[in-house]
C-alpha positions as CSV (number, residue, x, y, z in Angstrom):
1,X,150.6,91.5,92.6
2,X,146.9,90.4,92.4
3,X,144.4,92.8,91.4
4,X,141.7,94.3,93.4
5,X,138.3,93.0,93.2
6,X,135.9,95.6,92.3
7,X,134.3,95.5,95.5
8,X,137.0,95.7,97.8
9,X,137.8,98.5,100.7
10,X,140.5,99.4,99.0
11,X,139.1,99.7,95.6
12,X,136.4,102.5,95.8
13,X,136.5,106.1,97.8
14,X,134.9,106.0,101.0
15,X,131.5,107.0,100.4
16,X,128.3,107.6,103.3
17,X,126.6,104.3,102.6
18,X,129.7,102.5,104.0
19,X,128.6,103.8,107.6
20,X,126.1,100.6,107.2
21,X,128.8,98.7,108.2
22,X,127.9,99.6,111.5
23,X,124.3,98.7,111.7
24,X,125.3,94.9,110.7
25,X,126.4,94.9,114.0
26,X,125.4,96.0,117.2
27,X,125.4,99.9,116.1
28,X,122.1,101.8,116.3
29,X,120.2,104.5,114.3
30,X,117.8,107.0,115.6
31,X,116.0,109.6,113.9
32,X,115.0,113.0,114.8
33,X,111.3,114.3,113.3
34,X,112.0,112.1,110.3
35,X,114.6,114.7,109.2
36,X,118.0,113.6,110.6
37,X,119.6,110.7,112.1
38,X,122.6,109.6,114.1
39,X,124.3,107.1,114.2
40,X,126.5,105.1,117.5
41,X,128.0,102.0,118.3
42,X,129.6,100.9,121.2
43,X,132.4,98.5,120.9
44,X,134.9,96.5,123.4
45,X,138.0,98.5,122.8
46,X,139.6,101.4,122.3
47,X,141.2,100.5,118.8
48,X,138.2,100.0,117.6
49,X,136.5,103.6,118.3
50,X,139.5,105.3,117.1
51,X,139.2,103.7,113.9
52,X,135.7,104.2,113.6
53,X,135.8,107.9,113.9
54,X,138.4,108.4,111.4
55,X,136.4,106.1,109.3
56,X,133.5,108.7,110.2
57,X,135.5,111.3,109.2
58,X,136.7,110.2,105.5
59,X,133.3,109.8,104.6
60,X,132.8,113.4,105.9
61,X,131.0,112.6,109.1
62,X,132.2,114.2,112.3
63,X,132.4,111.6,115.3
64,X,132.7,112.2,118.9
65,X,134.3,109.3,121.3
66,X,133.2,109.2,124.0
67,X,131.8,106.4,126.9
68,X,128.6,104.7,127.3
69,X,126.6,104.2,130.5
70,X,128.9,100.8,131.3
71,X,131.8,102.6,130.7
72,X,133.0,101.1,127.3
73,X,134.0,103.4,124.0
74,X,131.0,104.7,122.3
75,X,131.5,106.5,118.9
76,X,128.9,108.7,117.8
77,X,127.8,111.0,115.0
78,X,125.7,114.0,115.6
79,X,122.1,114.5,114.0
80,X,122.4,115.1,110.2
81,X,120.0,115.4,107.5
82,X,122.2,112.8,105.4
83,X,122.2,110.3,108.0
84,X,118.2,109.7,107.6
85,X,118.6,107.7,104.7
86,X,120.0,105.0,107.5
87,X,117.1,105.2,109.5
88,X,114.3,104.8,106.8
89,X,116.4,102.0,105.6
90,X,117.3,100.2,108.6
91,X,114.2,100.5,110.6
92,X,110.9,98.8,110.4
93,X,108.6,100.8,112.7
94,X,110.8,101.0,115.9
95,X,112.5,98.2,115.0
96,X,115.6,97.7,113.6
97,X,115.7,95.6,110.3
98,X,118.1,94.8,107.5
99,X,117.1,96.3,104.1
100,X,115.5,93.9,101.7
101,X,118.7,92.6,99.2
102,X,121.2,94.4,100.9
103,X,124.4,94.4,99.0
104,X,127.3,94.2,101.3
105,X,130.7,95.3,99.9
106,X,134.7,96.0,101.3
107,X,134.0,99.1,103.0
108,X,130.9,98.0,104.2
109,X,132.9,94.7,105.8
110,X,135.8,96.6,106.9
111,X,133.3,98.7,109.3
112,X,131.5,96.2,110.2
113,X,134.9,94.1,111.1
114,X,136.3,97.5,112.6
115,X,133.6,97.6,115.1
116,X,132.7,93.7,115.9
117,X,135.2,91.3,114.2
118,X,137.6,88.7,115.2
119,X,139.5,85.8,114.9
120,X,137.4,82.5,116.9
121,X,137.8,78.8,116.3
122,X,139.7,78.9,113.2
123,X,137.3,81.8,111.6
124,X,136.8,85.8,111.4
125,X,133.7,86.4,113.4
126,X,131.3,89.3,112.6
127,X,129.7,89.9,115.8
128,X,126.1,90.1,115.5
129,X,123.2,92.7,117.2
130,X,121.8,91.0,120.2
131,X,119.2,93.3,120.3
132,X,118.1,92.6,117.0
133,X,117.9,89.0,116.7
134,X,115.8,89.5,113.4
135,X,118.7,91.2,111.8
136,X,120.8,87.6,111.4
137,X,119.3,85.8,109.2
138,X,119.3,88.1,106.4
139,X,122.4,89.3,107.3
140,X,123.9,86.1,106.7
141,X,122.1,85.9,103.3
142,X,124.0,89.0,102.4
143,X,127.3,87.7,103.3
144,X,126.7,84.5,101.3
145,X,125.8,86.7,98.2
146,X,129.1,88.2,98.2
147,X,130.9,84.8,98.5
148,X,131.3,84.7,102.4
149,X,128.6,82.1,103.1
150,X,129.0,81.7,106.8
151,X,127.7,79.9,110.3
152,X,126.3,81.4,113.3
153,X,128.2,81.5,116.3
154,X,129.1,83.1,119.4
155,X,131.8,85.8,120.3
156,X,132.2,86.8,124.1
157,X,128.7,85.8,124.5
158,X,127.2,87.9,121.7
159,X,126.0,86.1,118.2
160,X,128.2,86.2,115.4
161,X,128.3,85.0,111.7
162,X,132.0,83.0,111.5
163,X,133.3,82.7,108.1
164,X,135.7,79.6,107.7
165,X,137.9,77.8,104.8
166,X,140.4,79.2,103.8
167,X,139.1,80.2,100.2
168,X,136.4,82.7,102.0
169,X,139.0,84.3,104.4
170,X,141.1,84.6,101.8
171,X,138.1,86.9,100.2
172,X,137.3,88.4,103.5
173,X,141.1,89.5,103.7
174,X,141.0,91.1,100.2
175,X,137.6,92.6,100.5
176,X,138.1,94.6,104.0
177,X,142.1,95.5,102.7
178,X,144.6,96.3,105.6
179,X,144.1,96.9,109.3
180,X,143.6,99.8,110.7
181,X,146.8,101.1,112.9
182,X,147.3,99.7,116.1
183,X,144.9,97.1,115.2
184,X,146.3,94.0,118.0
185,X,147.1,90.5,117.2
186,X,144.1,88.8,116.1
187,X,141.7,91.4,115.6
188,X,142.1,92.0,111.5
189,X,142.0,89.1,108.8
190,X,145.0,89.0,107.2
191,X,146.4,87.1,104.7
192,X,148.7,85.6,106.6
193,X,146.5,84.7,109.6
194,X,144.2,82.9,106.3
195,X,147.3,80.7,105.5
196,X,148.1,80.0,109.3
197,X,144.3,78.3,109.6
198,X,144.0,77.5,106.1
């Protein structure tokens, strides 16, 4: 049985700061007076909300599910007082802005894969913001500091960083541990899906 990296999903307790896993992606953080945030994404299915509120709720974060304006699943926490540490992190002015040297680990990935990841071309895609164009560049940095150097690319007409080779979906596959239930066929990497495109 191979052991764990330290900075796998599986490895750690949930903790708050995983919910960041959702602002490398299209999710969105807005303050209230500068003394709580929430938190929302909306995704492309129904798996993937479902997930993310019980995600939400290990890390002791109540999440509603409900729909956004073009009718898609729309997870959402309500306005706390320990979600603000998102917003002064994430936000440049109005702006939304990865943190300088952010340090992405499993449970960070696994969110971010729960909400916007995917098999594409013979790689796991982590969709991108497209509202935040400024976000992928560092965001890729990240990913290559944790051994998942990847290239841009596109998923359903959204950006997307695609990591490829099998020796960095193999790490990808360790680092974000199982699926979720009632994940479908080619949403999750797995290690067997690596070997399949290795």
């Amino acid at each position: 049985m191979a052991q764990l990296s330290f900075f796998s999903a599986e490895a750690n307790p949930p903790v708050l700061d995983d919910l960041a896993g959702l602002l490398c992606c299209q999710g969105q953080v807005v303050s209230f007076g500068g003394t709580a945030a929430r938190l929302s994404v909306v995704v492309d299915e129904l798996w993937r909300a479902q997930a993310l509120v019980a995600a939400c709720a290990e890390r002791g974060v109540p999440a509603e599910l409900t729909t956004s304006e073009e009718d898609s699943p729309l997870v959402r926490t309500p306005f706390r007082a320990d979600l603000i540490g998102f917003a002064v992190d994430w936000t440049r002015g109005a702006v939304k802005a990865v943190p300088p040297g952010l340090a992405l680990d499993g449970a960070m990935l696994r969110l971010w894969a729960m909400a916007a990841g995917r098999w594409s071309e013979g790689g796991y895609l982590l969709g991108l913001d497209p509202r935040a164009p400024d976000t992928h560049e560092p965001l890729g940095g990240a990913l290559a500091r944790c051994g998942l150097a990847a290239t841009m690319g596109v998923r359903g007409g959204g950006p997307g960083l695609r990591v490829s080779g099998q020796r960095r979906l193999n790490r990808l596959a360790e680092l974000v541990g199982g699926s979720p239930v009632e994940v479908p066929h080619g949403e999750w990497p797995v290690v067997s899906r690596v070997r399949a495109t290795g």
